[in-house]
BASEKE-33891 format. One record per atom (N, C-alpha, C): residue number from 1; atom name; residue in one letter; x, y negated, z. Coordinates in Angstrom, 2 decimals, m for minus. Atoms other than C-alpha are relative to their C-alpha. Example, Ala and Ser with C-alpha at 12.3 -4.5 7.8 and 13.67 -1.06 7.14 Angstrom:
rec n 1, atom N, res a, xx 0.89, yy 1.19, zz 0.00 $
rec n 1, atom CA, res a, xx 12.30, yy 4.50, zz 7.80 $
rec n 1, atom C, res a, xx 0.90, yy m1.20, zz 0.00 $
rec n 2, atom N, res s, xx m0.82, yy 1.19, zz m0.06 $
rec n 2, atom CA, res s, xx 13.67, yy 1.06, zz 7.14 $
rec n 2, atom C, res s, xx m0.77, yy m1.09, zz 0.73 $
This chain:
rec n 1, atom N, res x, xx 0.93, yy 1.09, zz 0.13 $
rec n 1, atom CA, res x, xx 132.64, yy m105.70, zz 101.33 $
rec n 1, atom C, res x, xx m1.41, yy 0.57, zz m0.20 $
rec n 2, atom N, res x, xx 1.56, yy m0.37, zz 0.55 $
rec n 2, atom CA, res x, xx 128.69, yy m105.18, zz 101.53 $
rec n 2, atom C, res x, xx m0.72, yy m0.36, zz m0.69 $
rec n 3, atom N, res x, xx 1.32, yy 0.37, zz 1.33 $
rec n 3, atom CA, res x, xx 126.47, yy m104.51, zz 99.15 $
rec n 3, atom C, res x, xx m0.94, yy m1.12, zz m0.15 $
rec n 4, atom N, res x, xx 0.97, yy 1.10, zz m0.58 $
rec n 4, atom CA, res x, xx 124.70, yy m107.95, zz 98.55 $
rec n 4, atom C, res x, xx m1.72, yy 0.83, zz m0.57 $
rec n 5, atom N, res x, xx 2.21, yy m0.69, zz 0.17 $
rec n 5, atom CA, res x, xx 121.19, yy m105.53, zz 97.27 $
rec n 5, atom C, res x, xx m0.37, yy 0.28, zz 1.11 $
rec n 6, atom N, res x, xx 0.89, yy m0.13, zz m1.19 $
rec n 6, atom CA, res x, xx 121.25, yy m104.18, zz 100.41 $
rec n 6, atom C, res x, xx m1.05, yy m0.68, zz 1.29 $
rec n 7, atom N, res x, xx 0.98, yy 1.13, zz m0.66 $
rec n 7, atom CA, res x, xx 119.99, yy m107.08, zz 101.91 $
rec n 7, atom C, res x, xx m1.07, yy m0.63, zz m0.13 $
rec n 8, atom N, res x, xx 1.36, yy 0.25, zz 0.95 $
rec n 8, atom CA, res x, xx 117.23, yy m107.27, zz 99.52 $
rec n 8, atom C, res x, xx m0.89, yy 0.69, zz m0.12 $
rec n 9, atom N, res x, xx 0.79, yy m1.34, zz 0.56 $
rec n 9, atom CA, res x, xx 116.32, yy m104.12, zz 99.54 $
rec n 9, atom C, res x, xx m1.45, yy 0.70, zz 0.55 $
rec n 10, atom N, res x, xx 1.17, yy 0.25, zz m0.74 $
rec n 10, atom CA, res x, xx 114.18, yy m104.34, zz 102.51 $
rec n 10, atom C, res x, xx m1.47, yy m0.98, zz m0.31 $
rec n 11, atom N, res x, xx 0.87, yy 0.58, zz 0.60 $
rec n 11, atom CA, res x, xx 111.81, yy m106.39, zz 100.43 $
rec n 11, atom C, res x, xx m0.41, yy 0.03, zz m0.85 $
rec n 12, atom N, res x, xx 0.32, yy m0.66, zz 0.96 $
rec n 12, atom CA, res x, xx 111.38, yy m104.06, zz 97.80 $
rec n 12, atom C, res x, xx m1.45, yy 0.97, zz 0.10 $
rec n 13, atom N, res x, xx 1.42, yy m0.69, zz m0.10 $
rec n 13, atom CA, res x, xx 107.98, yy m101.53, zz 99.30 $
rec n 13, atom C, res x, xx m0.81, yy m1.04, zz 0.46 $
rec n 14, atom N, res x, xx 1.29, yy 0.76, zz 0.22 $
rec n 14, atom CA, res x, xx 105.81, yy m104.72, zz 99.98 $
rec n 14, atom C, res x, xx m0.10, yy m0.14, zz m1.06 $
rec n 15, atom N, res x, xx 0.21, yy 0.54, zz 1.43 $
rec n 15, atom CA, res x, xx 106.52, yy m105.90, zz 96.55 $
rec n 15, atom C, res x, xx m0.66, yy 1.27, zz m0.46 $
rec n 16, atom N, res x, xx 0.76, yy m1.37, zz 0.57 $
rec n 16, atom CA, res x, xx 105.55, yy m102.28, zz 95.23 $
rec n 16, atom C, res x, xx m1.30, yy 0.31, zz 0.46 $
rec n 17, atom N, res x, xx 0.99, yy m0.41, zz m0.02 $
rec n 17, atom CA, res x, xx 102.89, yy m101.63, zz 97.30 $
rec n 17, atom C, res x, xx m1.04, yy m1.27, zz m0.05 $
rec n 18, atom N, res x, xx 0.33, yy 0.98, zz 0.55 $
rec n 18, atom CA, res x, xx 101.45, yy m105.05, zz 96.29 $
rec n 18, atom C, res x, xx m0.58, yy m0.10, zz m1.20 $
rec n 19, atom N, res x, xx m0.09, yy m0.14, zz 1.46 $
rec n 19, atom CA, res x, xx 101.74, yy m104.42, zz 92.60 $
rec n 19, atom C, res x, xx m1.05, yy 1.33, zz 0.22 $
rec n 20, atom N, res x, xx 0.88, yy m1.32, zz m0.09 $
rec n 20, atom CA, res x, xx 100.28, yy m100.93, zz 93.72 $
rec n 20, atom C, res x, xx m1.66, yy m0.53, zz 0.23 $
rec n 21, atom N, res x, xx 1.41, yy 0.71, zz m0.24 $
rec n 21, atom CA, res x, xx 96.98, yy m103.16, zz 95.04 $
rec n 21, atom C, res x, xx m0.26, yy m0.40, zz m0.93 $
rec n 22, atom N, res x, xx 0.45, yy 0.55, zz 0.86 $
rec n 22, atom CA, res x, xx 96.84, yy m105.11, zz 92.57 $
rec n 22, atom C, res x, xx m0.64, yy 0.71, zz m1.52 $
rec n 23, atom N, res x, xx 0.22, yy m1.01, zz 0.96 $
rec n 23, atom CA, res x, xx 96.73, yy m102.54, zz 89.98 $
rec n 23, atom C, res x, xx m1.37, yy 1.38, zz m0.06 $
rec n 24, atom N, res x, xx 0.60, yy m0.80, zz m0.13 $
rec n 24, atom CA, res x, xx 95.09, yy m99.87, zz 91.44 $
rec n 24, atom C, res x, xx m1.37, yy 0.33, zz 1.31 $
rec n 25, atom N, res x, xx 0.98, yy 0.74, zz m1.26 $
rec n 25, atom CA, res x, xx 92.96, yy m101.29, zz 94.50 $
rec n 25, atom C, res x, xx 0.44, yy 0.61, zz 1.53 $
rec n 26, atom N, res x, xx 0.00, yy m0.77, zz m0.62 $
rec n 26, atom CA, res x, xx 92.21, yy m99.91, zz 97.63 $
rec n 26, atom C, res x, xx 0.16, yy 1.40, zz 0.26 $
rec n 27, atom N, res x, xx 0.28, yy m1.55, zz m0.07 $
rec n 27, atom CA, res x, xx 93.27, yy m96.20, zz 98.16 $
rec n 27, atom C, res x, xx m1.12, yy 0.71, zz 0.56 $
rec n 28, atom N, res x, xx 1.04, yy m0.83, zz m0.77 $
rec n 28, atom CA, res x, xx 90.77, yy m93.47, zz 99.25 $
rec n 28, atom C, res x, xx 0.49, yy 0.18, zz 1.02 $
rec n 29, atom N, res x, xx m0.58, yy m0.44, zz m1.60 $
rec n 29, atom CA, res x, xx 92.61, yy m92.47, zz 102.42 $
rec n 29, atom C, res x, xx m0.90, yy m1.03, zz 0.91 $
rec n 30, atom N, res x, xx 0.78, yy 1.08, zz m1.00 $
rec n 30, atom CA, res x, xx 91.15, yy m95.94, zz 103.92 $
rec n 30, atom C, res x, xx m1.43, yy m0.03, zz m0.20 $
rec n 31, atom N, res x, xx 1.24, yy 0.42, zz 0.26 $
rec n 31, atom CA, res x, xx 87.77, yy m95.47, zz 102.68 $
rec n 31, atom C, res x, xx m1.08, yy 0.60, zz 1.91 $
rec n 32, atom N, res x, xx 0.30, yy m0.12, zz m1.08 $
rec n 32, atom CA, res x, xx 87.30, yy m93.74, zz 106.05 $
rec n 32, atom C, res x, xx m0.04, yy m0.84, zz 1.19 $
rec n 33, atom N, res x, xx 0.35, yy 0.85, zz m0.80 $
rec n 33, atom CA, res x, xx 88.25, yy m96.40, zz 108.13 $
rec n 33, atom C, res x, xx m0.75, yy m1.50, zz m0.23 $
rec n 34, atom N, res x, xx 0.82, yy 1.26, zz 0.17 $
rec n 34, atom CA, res x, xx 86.42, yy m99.63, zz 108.36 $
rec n 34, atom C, res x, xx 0.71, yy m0.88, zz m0.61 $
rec n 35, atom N, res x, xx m0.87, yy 0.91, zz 1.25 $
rec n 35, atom CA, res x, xx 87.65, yy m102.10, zz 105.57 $
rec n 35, atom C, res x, xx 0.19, yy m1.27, zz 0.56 $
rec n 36, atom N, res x, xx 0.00, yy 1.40, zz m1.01 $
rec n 36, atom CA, res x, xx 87.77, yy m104.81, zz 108.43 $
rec n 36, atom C, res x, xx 1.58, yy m0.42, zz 0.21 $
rec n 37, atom N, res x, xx m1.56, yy m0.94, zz m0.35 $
rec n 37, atom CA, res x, xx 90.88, yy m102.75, zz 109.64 $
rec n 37, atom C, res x, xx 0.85, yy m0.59, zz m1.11 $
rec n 38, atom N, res x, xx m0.78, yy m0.25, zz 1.37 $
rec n 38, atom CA, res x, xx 92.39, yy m102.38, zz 106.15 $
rec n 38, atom C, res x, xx 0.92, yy m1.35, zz m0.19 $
rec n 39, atom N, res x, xx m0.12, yy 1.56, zz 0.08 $
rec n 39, atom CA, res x, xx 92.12, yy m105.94, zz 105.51 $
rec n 39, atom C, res x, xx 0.83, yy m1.09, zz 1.04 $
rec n 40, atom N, res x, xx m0.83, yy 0.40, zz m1.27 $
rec n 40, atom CA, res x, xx 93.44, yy m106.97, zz 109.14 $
rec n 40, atom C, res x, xx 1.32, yy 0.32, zz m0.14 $
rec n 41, atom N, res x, xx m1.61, yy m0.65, zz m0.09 $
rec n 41, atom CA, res x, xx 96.70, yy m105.00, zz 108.73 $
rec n 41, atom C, res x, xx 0.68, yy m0.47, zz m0.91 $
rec n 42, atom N, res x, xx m0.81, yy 0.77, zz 1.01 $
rec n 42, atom CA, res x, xx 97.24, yy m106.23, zz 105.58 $
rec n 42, atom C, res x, xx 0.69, yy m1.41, zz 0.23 $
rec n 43, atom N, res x, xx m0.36, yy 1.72, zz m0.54 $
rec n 43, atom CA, res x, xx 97.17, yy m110.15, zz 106.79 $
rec n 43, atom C, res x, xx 1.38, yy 0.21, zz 1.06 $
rec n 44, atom N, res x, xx m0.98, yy m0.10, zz m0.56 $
rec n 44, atom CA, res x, xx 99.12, yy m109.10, zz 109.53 $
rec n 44, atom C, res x, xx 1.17, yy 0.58, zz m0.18 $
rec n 45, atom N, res x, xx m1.30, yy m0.73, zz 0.09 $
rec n 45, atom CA, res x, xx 102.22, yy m107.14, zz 108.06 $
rec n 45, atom C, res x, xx 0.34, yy m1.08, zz m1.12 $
rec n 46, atom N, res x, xx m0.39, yy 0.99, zz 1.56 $
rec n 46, atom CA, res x, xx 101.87, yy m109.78, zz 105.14 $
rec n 46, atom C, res x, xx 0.61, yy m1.22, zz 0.84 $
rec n 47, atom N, res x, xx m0.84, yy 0.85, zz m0.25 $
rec n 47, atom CA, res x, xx 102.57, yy m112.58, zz 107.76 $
rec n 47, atom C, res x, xx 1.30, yy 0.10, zz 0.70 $
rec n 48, atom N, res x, xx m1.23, yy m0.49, zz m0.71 $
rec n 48, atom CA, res x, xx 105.19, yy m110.62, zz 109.58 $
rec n 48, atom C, res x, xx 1.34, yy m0.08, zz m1.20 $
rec n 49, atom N, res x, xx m1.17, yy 0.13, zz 1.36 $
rec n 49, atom CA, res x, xx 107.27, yy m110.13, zz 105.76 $
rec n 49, atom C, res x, xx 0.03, yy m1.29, zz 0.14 $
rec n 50, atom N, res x, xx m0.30, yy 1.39, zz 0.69 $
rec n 50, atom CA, res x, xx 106.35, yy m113.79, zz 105.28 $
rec n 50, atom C, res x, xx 1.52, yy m0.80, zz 0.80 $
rec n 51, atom N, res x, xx m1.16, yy 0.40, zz m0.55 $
rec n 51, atom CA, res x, xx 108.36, yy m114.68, zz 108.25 $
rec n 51, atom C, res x, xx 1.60, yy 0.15, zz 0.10 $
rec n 52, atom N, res x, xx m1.54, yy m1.07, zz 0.60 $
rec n 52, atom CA, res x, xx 111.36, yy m111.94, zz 107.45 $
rec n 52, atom C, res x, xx 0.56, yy m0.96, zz m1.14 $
rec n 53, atom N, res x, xx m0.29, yy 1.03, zz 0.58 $
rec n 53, atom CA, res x, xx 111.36, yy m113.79, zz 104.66 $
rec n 53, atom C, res x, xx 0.42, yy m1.39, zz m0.76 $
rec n 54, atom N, res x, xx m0.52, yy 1.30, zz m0.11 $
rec n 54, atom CA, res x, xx 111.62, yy m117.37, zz 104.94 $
rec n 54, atom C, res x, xx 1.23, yy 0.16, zz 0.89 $
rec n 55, atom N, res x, xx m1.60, yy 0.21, zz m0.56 $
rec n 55, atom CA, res x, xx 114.39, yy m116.83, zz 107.38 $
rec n 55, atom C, res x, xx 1.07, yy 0.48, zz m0.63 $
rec n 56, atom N, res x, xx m1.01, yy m0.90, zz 0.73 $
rec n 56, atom CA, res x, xx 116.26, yy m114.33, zz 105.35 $
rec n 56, atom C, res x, xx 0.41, yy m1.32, zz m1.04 $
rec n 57, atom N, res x, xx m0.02, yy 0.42, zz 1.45 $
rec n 57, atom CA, res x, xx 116.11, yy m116.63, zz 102.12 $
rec n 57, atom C, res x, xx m0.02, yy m1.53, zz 0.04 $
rec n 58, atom N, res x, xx 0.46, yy 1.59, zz m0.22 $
rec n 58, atom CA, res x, xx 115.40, yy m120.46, zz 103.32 $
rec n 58, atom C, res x, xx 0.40, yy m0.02, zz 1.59 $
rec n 59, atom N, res x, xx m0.11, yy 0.22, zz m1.38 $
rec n 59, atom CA, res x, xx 116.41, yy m122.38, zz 106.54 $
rec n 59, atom C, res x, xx m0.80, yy m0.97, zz 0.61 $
rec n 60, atom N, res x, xx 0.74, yy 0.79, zz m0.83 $
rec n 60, atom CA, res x, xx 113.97, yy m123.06, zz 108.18 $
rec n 60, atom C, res x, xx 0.01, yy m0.53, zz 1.39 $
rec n 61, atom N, res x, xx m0.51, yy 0.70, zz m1.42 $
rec n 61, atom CA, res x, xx 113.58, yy m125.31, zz 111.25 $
rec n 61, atom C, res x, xx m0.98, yy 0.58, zz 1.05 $
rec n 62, atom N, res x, xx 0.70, yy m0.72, zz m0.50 $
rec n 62, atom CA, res x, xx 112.60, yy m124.11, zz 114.28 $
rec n 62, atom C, res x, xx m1.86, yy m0.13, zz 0.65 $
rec n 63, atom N, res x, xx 1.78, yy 0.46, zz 0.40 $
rec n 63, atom CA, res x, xx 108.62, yy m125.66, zz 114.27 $
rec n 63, atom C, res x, xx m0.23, yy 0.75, zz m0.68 $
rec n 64, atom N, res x, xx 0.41, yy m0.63, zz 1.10 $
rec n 64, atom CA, res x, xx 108.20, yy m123.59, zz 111.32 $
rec n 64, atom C, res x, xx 0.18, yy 1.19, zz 0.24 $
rec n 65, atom N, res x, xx 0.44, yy m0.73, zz 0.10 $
rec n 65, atom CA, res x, xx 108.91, yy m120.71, zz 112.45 $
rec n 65, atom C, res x, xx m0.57, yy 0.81, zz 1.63 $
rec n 66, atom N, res x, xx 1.09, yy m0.24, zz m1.41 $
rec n 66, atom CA, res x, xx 107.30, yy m120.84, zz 116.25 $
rec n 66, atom C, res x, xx m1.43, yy m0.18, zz m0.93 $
rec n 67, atom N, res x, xx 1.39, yy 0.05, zz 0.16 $
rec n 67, atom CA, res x, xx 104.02, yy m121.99, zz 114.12 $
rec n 67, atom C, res x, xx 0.02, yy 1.45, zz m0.80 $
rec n 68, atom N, res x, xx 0.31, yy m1.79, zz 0.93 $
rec n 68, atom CA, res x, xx 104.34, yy m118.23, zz 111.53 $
rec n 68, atom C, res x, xx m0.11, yy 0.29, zz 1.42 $
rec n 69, atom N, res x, xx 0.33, yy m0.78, zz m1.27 $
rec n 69, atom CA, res x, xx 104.92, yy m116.51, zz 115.40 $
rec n 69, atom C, res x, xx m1.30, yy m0.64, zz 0.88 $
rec n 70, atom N, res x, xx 1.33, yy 0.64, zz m0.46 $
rec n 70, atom CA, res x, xx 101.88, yy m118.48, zz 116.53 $
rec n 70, atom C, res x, xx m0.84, yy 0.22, zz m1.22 $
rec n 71, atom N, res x, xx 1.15, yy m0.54, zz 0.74 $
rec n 71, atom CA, res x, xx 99.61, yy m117.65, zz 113.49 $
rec n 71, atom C, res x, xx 0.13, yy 1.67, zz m0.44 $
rec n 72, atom N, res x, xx 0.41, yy m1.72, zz m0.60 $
rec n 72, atom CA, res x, xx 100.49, yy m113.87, zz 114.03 $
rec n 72, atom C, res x, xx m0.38, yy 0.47, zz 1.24 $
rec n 73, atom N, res x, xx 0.46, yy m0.67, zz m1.24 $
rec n 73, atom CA, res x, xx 99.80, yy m113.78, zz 117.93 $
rec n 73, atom C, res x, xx m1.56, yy m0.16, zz m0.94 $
rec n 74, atom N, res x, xx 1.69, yy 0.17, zz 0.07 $
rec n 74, atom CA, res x, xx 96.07, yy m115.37, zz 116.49 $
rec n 74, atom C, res x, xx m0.22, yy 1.23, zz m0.75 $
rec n 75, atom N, res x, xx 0.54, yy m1.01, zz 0.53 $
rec n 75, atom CA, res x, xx 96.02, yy m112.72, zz 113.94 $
rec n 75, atom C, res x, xx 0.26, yy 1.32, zz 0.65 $
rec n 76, atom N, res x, xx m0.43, yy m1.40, zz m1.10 $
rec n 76, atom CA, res x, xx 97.20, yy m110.16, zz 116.71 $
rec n 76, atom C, res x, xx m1.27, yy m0.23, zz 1.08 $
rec n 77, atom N, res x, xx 1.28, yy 0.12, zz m1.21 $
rec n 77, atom CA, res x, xx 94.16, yy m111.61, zz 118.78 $
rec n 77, atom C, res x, xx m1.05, yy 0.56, zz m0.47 $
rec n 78, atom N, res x, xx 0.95, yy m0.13, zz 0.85 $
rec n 78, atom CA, res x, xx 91.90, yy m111.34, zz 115.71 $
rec n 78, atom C, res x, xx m0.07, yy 1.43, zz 0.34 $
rec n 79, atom N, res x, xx 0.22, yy m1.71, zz 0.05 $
rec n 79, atom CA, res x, xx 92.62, yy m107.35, zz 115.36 $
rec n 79, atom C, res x, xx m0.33, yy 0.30, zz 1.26 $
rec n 80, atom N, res x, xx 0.36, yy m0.54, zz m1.35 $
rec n 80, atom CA, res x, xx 92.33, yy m107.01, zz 119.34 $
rec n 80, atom C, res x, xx m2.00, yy 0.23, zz 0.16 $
rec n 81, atom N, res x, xx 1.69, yy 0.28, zz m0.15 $
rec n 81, atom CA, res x, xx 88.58, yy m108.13, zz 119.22 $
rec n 81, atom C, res x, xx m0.66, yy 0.53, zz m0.99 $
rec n 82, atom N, res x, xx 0.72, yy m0.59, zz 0.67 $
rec n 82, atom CA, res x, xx 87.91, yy m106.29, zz 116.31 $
rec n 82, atom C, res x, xx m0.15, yy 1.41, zz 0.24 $
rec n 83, atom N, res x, xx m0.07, yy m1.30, zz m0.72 $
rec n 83, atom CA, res x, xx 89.20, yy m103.32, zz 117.70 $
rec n 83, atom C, res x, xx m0.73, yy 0.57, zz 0.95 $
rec n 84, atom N, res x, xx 0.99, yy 0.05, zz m1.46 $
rec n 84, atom CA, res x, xx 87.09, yy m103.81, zz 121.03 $
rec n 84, atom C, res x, xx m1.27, yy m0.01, zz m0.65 $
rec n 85, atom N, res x, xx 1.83, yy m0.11, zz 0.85 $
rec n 85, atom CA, res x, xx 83.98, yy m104.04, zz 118.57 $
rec n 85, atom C, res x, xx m0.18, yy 0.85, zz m0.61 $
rec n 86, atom N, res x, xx 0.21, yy m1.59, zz 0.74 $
rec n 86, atom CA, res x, xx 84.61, yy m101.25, zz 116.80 $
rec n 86, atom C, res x, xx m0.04, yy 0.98, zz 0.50 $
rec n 87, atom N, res x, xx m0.09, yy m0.97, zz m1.18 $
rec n 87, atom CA, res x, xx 85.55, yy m99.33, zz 119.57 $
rec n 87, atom C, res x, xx 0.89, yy 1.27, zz m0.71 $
rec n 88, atom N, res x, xx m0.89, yy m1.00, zz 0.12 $
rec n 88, atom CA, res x, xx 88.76, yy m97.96, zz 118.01 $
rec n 88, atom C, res x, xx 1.15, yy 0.19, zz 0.70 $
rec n 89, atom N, res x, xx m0.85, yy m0.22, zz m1.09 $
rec n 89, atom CA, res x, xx 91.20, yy m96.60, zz 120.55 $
rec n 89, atom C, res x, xx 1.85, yy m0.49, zz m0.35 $
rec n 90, atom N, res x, xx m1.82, yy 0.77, zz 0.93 $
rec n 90, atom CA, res x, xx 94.40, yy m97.12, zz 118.06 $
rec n 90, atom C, res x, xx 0.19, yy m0.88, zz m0.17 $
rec n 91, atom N, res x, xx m0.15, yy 1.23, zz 0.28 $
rec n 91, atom CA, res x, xx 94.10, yy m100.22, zz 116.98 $
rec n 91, atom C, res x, xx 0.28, yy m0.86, zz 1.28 $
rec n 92, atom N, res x, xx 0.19, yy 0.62, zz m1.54 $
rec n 92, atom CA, res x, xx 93.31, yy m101.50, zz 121.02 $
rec n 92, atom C, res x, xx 1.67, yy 0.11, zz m0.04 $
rec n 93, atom N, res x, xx m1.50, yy 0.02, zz m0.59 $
rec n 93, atom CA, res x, xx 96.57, yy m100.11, zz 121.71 $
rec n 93, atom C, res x, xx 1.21, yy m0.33, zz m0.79 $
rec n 94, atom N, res x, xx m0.82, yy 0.79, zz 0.98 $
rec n 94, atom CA, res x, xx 98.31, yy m100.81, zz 119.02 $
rec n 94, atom C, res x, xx 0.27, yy m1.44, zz 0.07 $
rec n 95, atom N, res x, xx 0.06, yy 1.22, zz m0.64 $
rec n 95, atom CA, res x, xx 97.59, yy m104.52, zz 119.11 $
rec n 95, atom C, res x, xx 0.27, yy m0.41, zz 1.30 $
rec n 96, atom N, res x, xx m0.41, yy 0.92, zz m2.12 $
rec n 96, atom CA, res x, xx 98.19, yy m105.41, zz 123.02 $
rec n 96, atom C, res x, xx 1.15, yy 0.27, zz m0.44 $
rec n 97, atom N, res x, xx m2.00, yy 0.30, zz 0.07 $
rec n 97, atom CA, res x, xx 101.60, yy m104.09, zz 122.41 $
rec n 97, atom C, res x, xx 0.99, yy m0.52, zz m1.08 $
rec n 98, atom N, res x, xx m0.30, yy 1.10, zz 1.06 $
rec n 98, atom CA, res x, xx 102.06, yy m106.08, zz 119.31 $
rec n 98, atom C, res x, xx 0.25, yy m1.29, zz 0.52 $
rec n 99, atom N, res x, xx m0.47, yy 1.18, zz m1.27 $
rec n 99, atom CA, res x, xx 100.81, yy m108.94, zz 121.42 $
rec n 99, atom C, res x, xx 0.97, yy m0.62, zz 0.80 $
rec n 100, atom N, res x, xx m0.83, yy m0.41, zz m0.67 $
rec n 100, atom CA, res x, xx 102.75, yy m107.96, zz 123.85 $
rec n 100, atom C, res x, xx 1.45, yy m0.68, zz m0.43 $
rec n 101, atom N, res x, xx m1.34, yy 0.32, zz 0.73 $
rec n 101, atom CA, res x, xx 106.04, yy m108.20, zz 121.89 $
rec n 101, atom C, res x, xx 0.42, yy m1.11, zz m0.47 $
rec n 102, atom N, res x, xx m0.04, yy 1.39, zz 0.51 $
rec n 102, atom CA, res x, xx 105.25, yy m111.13, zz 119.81 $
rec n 102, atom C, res x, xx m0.33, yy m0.86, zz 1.13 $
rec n 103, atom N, res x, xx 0.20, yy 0.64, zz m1.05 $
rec n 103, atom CA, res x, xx 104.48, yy m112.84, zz 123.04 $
rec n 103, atom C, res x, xx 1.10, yy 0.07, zz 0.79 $
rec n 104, atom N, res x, xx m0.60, yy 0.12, zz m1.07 $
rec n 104, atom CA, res x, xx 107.77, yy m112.27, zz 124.87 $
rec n 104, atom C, res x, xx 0.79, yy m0.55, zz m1.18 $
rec n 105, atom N, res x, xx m0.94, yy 0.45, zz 0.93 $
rec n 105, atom CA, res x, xx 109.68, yy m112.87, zz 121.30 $
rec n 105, atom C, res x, xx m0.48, yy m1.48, zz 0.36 $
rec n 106, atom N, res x, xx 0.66, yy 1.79, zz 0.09 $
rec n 106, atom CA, res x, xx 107.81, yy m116.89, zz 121.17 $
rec n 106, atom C, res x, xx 0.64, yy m0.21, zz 1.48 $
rec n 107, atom N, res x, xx m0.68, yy 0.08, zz m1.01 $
rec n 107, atom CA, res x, xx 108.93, yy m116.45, zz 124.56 $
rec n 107, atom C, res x, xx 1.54, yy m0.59, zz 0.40 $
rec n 108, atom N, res x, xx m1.48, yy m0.52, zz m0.14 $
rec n 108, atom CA, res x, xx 112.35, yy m115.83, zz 124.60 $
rec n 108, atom C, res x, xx 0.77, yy m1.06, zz m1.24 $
rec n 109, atom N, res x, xx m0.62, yy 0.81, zz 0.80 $
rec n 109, atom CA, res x, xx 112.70, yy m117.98, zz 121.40 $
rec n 109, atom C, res x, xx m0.38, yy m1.73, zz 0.27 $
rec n 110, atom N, res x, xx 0.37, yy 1.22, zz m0.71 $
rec n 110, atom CA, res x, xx 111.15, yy m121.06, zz 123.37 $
rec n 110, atom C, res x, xx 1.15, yy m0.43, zz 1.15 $
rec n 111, atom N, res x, xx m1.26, yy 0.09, zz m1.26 $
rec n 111, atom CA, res x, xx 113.90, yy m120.28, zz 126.20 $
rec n 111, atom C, res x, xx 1.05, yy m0.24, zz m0.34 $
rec n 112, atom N, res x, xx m1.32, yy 0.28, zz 0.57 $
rec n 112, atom CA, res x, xx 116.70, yy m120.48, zz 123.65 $
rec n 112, atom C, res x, xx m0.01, yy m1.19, zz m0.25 $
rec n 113, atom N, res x, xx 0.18, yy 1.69, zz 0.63 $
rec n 113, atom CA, res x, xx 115.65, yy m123.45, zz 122.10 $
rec n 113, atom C, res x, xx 0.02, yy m0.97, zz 1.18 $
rec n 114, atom N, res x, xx m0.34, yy 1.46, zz m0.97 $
rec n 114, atom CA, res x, xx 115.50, yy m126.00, zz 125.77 $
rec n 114, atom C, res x, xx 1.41, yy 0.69, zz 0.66 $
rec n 115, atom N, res x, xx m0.97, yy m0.48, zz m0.13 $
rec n 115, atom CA, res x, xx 118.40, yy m123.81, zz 126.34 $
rec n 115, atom C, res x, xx 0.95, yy m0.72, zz m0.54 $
rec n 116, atom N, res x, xx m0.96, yy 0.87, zz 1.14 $
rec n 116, atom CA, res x, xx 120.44, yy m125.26, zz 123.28 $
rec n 116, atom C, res x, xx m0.46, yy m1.74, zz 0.54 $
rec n 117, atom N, res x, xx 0.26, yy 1.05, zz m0.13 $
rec n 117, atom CA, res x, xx 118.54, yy m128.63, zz 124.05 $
rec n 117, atom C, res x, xx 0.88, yy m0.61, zz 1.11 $
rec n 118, atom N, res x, xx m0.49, yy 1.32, zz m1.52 $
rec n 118, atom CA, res x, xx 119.81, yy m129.81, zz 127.92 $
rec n 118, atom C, res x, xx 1.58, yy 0.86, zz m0.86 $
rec n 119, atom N, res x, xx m1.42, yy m0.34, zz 0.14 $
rec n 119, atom CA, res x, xx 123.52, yy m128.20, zz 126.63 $
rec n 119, atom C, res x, xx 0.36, yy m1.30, zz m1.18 $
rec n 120, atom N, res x, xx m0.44, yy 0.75, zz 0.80 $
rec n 120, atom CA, res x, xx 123.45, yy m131.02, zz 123.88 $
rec n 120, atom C, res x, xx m0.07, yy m1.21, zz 0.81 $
């Protein structure tokens, strides 16, 4: 029988490095990059857990969680254009294939869903 922590356990280094912010702020490592960045990545890995999440722990319906995958493509658009203004090469590429991904997932989870629909 499996461990029921292990299923939790994956939601143990946001909480830490959370508590780690809160406590101790921003690290120096980022003081090099632009605090635009910092701040961007954060929103975006924070709404990616949020969604992990609510599905893991609550059942949510499926509106709720096409709109979380629709307010991370925007914040996957946000970092694209900040990236293109900053003119940092990682982030560019990073983001499109974020995009990318989260754009075939909304995809693919739009195709299941009228999928299930004409079968009812």
């Amino acid at each position: 029988m499996p461990n029921p922590f292990c299923k939790y356990i994956k939601y143990l280094p946001p909480l830490l490095y959370l508590v780690f912010l809160m406590f101790f702020g921003i690290p120096e490592v980022f003081y090099d990059v632009d605090i635009v960045f910092v701040y961007e990545y954060h929103i975006l890995f924070g709404s990616i857990y949020l969604l992990a999440f609510l599905e893991d722990f609550f059942n949510i319906n499926e509106k709720a969680g096409i709109l979380i995958r629709l307010i991370t493509l925007i914040i996957l658009i946000v970092l694209l254009i900040t990236a293109i203004l900053y003119k940092s090469i990682f982030s560019f590429i990073f983001s499109i294939i974020l995009l990318v991904a989260f754009s075939f997932e909304l995809y693919f989870q739009n195709k299941k869903n009228k999928k299930s629909k004409q079968q009812d």
